[in-house]
C-alpha positions as CSV (number, residue, x, y, z in Angstrom):
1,X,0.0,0.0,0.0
2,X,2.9,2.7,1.0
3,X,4.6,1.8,-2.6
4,X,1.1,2.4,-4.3
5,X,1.0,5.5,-2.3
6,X,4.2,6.8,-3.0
7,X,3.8,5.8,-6.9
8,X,0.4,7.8,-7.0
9,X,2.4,11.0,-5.6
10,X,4.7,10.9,-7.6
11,X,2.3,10.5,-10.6
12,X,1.1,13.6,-9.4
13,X,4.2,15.5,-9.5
14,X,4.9,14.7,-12.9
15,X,2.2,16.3,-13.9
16,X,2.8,19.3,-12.8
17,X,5.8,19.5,-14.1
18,X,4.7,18.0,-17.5
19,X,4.0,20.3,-20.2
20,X,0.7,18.6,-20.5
21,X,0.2,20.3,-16.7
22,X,-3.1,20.7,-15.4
23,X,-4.3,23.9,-13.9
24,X,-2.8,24.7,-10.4
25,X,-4.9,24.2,-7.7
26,X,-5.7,26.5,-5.2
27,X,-5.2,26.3,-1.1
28,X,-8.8,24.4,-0.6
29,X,-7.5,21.6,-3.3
30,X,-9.5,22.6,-6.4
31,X,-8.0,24.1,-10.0
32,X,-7.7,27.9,-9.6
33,X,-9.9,28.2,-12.9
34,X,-12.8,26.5,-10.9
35,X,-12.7,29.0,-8.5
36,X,-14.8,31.6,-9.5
37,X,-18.7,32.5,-8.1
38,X,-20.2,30.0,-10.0
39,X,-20.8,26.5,-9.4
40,X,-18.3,24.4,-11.7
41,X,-20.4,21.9,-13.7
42,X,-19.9,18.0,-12.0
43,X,-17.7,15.8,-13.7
44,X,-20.9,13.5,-15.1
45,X,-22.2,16.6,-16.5
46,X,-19.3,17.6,-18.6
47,X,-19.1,14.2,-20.0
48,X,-22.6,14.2,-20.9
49,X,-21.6,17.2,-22.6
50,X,-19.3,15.3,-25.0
51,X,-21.4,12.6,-25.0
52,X,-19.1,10.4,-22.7
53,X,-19.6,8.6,-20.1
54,X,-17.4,7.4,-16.8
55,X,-19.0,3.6,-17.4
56,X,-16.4,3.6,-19.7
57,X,-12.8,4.1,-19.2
58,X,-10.9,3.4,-22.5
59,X,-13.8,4.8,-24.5
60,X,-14.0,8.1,-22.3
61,X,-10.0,7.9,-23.1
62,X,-10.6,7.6,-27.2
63,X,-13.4,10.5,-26.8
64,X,-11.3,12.6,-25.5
65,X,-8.1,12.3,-27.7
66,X,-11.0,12.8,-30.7
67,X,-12.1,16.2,-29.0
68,X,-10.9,19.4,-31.4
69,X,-9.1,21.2,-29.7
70,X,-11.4,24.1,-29.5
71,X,-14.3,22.3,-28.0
72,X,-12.4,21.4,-24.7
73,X,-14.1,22.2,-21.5
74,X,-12.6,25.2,-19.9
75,X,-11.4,24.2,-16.5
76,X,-11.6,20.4,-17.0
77,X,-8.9,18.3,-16.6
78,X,-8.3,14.4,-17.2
79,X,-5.1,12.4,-16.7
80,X,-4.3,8.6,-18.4
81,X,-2.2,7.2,-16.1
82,X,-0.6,3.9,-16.6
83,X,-3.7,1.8,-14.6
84,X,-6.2,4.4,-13.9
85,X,-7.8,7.5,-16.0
86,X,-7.9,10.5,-13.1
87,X,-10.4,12.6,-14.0
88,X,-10.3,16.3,-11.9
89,X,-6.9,15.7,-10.6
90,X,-6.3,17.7,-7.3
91,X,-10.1,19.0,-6.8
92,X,-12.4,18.1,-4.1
93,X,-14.7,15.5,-6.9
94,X,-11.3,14.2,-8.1
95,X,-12.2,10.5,-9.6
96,X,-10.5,7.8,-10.6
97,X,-11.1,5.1,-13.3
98,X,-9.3,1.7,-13.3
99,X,-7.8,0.8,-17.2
100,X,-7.4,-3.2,-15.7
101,X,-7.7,-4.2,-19.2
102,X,-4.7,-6.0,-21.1
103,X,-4.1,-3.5,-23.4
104,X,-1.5,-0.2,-22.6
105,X,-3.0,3.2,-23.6
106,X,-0.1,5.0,-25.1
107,X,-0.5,8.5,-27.1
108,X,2.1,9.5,-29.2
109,X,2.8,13.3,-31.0
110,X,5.4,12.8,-33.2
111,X,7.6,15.9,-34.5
112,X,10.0,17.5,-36.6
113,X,11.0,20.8,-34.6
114,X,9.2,21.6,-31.4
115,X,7.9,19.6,-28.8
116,X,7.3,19.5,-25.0
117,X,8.3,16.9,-22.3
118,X,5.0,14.7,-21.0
119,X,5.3,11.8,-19.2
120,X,1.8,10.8,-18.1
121,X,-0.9,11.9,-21.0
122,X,-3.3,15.1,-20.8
123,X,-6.1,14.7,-23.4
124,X,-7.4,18.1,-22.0
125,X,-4.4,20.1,-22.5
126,X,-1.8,18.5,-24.4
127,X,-1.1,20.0,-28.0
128,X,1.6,18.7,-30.3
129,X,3.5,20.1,-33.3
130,X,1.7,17.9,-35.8
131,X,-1.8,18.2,-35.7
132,X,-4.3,16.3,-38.0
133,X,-1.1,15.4,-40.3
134,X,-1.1,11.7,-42.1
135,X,1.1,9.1,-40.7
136,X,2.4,5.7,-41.2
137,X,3.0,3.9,-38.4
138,X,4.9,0.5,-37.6
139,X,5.0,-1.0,-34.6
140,X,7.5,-4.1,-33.5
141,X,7.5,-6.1,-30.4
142,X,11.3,-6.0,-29.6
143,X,10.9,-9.4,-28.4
144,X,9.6,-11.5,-30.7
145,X,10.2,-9.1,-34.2
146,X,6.4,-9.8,-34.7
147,X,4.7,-6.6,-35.7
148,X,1.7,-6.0,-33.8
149,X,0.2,-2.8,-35.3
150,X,1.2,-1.1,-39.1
151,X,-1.5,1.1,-40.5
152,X,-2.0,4.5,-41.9
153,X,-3.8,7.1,-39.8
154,X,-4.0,10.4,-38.6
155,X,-3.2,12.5,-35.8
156,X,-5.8,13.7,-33.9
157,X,-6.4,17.9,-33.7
158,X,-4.4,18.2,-30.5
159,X,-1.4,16.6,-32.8
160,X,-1.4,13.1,-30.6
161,X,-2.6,9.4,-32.3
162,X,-3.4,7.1,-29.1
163,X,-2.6,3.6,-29.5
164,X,-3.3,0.7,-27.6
165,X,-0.2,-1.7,-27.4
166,X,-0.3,-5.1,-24.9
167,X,0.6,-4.5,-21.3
168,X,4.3,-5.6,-20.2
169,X,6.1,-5.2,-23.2
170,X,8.8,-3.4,-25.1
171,X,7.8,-2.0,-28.3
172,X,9.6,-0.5,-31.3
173,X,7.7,2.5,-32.9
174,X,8.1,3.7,-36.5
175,X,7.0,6.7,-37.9
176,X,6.5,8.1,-41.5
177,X,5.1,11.8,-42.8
178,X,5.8,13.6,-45.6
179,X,8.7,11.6,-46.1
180,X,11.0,12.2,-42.9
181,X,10.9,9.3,-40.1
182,X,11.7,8.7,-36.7
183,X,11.1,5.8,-34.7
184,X,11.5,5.2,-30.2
185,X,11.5,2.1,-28.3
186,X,8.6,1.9,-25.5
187,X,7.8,0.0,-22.9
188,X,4.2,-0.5,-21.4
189,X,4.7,-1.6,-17.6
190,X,2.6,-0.1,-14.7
191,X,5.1,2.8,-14.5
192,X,5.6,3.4,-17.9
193,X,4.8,7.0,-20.0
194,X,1.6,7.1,-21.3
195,X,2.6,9.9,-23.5
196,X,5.6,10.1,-26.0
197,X,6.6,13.3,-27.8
198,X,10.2,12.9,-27.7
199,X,9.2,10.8,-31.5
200,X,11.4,13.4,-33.7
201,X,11.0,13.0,-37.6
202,X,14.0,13.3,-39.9
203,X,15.0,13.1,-43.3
């Protein structure tokens, strides 16, 4: 329980040094953007908002990563952490979501010339270089050489594509746009990123 504990706190302090950070939160433990005369809306309403739901965690995840930029609820925050989706991290109706699937949720902004450090992913916030930009992407288990994901897709408006990859392993991905390429190794264990934008394409 104390290593849980001390894993969860320190979740929590990489976020707020991430640049994916949530909003800071004020003496009485709730985001300093909530605290203004009127009642912030309640987590189940701002999903229903978006037409999410809490009942379920890894499609609330994909809903989210989908959301243009521009639509984002002002003053909401959720956090993908390796096992759990935190949904108002650090206010008084914080809420937690267990992913206790066997599948890793990993989101990944590739780029060619600016970028910012995230370790645990933002949907809410974050915003990469490369936004709505075709990709090919490759993706190897290190292991065994077999290649457990290729397709062609595209980024999401906030510049991220999520990807679920199985749980426990070590993963080569490969990246193509506009002919440059990059390519990382990632690993998808309970302490893992859930957010890569260190991904730099090259020519």
């Amino acid at each position: 329980m104390r290593t849980r504990t001390l894993w969860i706190a320190a979740c929590a302090a990489a976020l707020a040094l991430s640049g994916c950070a949530t909003a800071p939160v004020d003496g009485q433990g709730q985001n300093a953007e909530q605290s203004t005369e009127q009642p912030a809306a309640s987590i189940e309403q701002t999903l229903a908002g978006l037409g999410l739901s809490a009942s379920e965690p890894e499609a609330l995840v994909e809903g989210l990563e989908a959301l243009p930029v521009a639509d984002r609820p002002e003053g909401f925050t959720v956090s993908v952490l390796p096992t759990e989706v935190r949904l108002q991290p650090g206010a008084t109706d914080e809420t937690s979501l267990p992913l206790s699937g066997d599948e890793f949720y990993l989101s990944l902004a590739p780029y060619q010339t600016q970028t910012h450090p995230c370790e645990f992913h933002v949907p809410t916030s974050c915003v990469g270089e490369m936004q709505a930009a075709d990709v090919q992407l490759r993706v190897t288990n290190v292991a065994t050489g077999e290649v457990v994901l290729e397709q062609s897709t595209q980024t999401e408006d906030n510049g991220f594509v999520g990807l679920w990859l199985p749980r426990d392993g070590e993963f080569r991905i490969e990246v193509t746009a506009g002919g440059v390429s990059g390519e990382q190794v990632v690993r998808t264990g309970d302490q893992d990123p859930t957010c890569i934008t260190t991904l730099q394409l090259q020519a």
